[in-house]
Short mmCIF file of the C-alpha atoms (twelve columns), coordinates in Angstrom:
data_MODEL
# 
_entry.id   MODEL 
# 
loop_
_atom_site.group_PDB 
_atom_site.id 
_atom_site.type_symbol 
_atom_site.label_atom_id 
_atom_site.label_alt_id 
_atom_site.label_comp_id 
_atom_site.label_asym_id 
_atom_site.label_seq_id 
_atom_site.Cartn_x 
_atom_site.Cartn_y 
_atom_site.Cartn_z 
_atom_site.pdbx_PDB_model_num 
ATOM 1   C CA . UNK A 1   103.575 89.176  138.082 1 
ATOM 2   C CA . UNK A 2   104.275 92.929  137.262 1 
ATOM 3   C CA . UNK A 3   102.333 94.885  134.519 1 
ATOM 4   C CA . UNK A 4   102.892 93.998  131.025 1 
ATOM 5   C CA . UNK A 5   105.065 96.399  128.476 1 
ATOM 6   C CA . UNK A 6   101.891 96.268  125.746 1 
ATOM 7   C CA . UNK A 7   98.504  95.464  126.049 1 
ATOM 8   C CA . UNK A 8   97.861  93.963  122.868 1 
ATOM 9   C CA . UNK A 9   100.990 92.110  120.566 1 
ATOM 10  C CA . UNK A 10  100.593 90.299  117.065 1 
ATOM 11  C CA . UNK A 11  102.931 88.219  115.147 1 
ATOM 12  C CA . UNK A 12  102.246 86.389  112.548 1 
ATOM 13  C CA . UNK A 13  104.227 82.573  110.543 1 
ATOM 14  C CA . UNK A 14  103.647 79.837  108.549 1 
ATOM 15  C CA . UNK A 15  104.214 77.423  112.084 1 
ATOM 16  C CA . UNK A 16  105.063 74.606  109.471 1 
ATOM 17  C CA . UNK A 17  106.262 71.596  111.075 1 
ATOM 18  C CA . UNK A 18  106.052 73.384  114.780 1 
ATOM 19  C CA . UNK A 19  109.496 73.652  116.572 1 
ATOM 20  C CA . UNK A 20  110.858 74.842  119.984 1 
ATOM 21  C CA . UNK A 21  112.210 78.487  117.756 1 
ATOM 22  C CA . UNK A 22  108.240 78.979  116.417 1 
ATOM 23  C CA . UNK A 23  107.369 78.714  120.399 1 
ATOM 24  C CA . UNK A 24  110.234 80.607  121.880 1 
ATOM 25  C CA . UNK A 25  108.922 83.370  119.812 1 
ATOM 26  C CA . UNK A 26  104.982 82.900  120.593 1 
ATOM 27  C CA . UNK A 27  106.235 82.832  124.456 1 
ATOM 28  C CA . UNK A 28  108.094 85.518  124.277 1 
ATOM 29  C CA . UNK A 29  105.724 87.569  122.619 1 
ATOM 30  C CA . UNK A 30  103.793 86.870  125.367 1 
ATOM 31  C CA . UNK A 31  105.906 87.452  128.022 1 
ATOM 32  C CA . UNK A 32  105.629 91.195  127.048 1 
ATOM 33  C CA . UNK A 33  101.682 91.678  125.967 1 
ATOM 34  C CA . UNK A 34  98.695  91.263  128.402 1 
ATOM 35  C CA . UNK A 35  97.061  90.022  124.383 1 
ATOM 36  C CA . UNK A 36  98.529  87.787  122.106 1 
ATOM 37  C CA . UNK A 37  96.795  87.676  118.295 1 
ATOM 38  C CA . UNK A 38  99.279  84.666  116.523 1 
ATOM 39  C CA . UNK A 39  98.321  85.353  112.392 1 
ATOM 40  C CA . UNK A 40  99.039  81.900  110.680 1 
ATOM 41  C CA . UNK A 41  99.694  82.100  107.315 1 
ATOM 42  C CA . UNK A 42  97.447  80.453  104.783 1 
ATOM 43  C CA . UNK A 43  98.637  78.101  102.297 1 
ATOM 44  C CA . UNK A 44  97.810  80.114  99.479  1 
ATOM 45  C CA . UNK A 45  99.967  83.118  100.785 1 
ATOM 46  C CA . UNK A 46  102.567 80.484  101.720 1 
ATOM 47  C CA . UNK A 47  102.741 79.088  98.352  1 
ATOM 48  C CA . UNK A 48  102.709 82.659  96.821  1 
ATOM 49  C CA . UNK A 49  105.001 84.411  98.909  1 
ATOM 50  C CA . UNK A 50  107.816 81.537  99.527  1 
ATOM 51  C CA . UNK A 51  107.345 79.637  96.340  1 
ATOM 52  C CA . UNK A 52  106.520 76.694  98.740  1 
ATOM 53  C CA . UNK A 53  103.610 74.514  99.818  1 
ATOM 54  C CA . UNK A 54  103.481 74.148  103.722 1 
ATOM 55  C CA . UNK A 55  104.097 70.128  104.574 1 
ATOM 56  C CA . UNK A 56  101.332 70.327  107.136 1 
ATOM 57  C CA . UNK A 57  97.871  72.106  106.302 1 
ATOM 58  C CA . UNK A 58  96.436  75.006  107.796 1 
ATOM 59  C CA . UNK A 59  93.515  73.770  109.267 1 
ATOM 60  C CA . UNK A 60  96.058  71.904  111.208 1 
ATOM 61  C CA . UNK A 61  98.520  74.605  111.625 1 
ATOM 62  C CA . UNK A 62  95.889  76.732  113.260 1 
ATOM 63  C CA . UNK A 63  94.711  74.019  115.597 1 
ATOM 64  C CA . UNK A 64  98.348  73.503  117.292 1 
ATOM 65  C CA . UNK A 65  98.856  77.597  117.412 1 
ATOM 66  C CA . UNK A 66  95.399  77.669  119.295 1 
ATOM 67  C CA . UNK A 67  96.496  75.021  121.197 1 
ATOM 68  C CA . UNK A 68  99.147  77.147  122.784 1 
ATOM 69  C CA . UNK A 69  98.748  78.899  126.128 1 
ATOM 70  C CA . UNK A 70  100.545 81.863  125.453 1 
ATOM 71  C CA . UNK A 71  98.003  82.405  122.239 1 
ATOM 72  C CA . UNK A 72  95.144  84.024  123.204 1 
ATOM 73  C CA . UNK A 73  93.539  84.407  119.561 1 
ATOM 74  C CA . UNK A 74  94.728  83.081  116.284 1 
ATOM 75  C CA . UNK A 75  93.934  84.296  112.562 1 
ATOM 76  C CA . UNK A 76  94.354  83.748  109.100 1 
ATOM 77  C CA . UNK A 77  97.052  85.570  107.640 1 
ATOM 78  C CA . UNK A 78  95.966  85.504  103.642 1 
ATOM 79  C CA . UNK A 79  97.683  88.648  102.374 1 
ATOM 80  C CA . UNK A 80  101.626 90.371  103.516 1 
ATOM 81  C CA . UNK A 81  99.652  94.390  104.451 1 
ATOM 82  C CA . UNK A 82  100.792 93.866  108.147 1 
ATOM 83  C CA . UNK A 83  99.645  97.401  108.800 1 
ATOM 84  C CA . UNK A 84  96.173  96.261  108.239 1 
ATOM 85  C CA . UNK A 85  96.307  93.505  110.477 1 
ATOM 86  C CA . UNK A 86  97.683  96.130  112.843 1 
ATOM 87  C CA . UNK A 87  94.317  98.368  112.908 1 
ATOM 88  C CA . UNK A 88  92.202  95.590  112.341 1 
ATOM 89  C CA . UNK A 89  93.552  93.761  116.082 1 
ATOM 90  C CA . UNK A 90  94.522  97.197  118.040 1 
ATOM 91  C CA . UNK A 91  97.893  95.562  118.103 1 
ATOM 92  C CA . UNK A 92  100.596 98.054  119.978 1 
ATOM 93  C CA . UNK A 93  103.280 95.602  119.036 1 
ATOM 94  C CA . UNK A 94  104.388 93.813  116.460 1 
ATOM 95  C CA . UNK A 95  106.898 90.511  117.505 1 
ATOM 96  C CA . UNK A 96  109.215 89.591  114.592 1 
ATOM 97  C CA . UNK A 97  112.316 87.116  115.211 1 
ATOM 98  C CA . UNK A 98  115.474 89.313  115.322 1 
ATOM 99  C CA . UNK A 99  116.648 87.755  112.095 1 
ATOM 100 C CA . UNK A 100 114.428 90.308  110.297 1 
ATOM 101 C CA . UNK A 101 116.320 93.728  112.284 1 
ATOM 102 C CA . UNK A 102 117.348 96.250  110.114 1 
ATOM 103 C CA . UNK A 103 116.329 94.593  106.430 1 
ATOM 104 C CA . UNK A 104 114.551 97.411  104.067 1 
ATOM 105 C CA . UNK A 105 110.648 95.328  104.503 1 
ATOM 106 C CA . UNK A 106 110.826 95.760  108.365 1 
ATOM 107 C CA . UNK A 107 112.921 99.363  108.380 1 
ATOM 108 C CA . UNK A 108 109.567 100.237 106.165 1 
ATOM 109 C CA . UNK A 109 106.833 98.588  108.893 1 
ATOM 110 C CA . UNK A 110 108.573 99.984  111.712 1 
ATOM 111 C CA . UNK A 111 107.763 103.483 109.849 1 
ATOM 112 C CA . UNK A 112 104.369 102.645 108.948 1 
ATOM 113 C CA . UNK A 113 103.482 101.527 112.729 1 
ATOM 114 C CA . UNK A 114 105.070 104.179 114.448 1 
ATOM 115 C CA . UNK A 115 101.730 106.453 112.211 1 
ATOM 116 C CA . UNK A 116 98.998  104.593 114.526 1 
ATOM 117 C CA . UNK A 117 101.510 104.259 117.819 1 
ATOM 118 C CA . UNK A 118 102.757 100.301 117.229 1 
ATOM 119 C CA . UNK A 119 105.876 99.224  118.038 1 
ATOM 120 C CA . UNK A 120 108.070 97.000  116.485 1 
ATOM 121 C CA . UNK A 121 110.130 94.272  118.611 1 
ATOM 122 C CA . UNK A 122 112.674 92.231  117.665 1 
ATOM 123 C CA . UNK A 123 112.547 88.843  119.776 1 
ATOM 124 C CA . UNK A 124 116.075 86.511  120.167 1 
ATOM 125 C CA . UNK A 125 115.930 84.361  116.672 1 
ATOM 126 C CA . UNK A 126 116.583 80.149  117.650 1 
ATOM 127 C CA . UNK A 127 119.675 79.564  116.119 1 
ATOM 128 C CA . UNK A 128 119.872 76.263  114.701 1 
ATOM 129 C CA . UNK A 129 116.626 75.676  113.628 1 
ATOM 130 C CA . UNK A 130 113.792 76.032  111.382 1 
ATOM 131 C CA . UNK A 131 111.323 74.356  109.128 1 
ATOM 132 C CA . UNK A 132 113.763 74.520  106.274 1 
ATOM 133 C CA . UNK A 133 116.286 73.040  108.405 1 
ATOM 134 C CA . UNK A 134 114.044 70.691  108.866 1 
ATOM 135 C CA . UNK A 135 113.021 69.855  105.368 1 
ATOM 136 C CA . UNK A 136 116.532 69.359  104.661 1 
ATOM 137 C CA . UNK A 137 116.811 67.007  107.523 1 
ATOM 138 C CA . UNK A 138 114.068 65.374  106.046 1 
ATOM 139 C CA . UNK A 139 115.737 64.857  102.388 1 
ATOM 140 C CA . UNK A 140 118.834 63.535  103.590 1 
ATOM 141 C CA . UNK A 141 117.049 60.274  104.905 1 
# 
């Protein structure tokens, strides 16, 4: 297998209620970093930031993202200062689902990385599913 584009990646969710899109992106984040650093978001920051409590707990969350084999580490992700997390893991990319390209939060991150030489990369979003999806799934029963 050839030489990999980055030598350390990070991306970061809330992995509630794991699906095929949360490990398309986790795989394909891997596909392109010798390192992969998986941030899963804590309950607290999920509750704060979304308005929503996560159906399955962290401590659980975190033990099926470890689980993976593309994931090499996995950490807490308890507050939204991405460039932090950045410096803190040596990350030279960042892996966000394409869904996110060109909204004002990421045009601003892909400015702030580009200061300590990390690049941004947009991976092919799942169409047709996510945990909301599935939460509405869920209520129609």
């Amino acid at each position: 297998m050839g030489e990999k584009k980055y030598k350390i990646g990070y991306t970061t969710g809330v992995f509630d209620m794991f699906h095929i899109g949360h490990l398309n992106i986790i795989r394909r984040a891997k596909e392109q970093c010798e390192y992969l650093v998986v941030g899963v978001t804590t309950d607290e920051l999920c509750t704060k930031s979304k308005n929503k409590h996560p159906i399955i707990c962290e401590a659980e969350r975190v033990a099926i993202v470890e689980s993976i084999r593309y994931v090499d580490k996995v950490v807490l992700q308890s507050d939204m200062d991405k460039l932090s997390a950045v410096k803190n893991y040596g990350a030279n990319a960042v892996f966000v689902g394409s869904d996110w390209k060109g909204t004002p939060s990421w045009l601003k991150y892909e400015q702030e990385f580009a200061t300590v030489g990390c690049d941004v990369v947009y991976l092919e979003h799942t169409d047709g599913i996510s945990s909301t999806i599935l939460r509405e799934r869920l209520n129609e029963e």
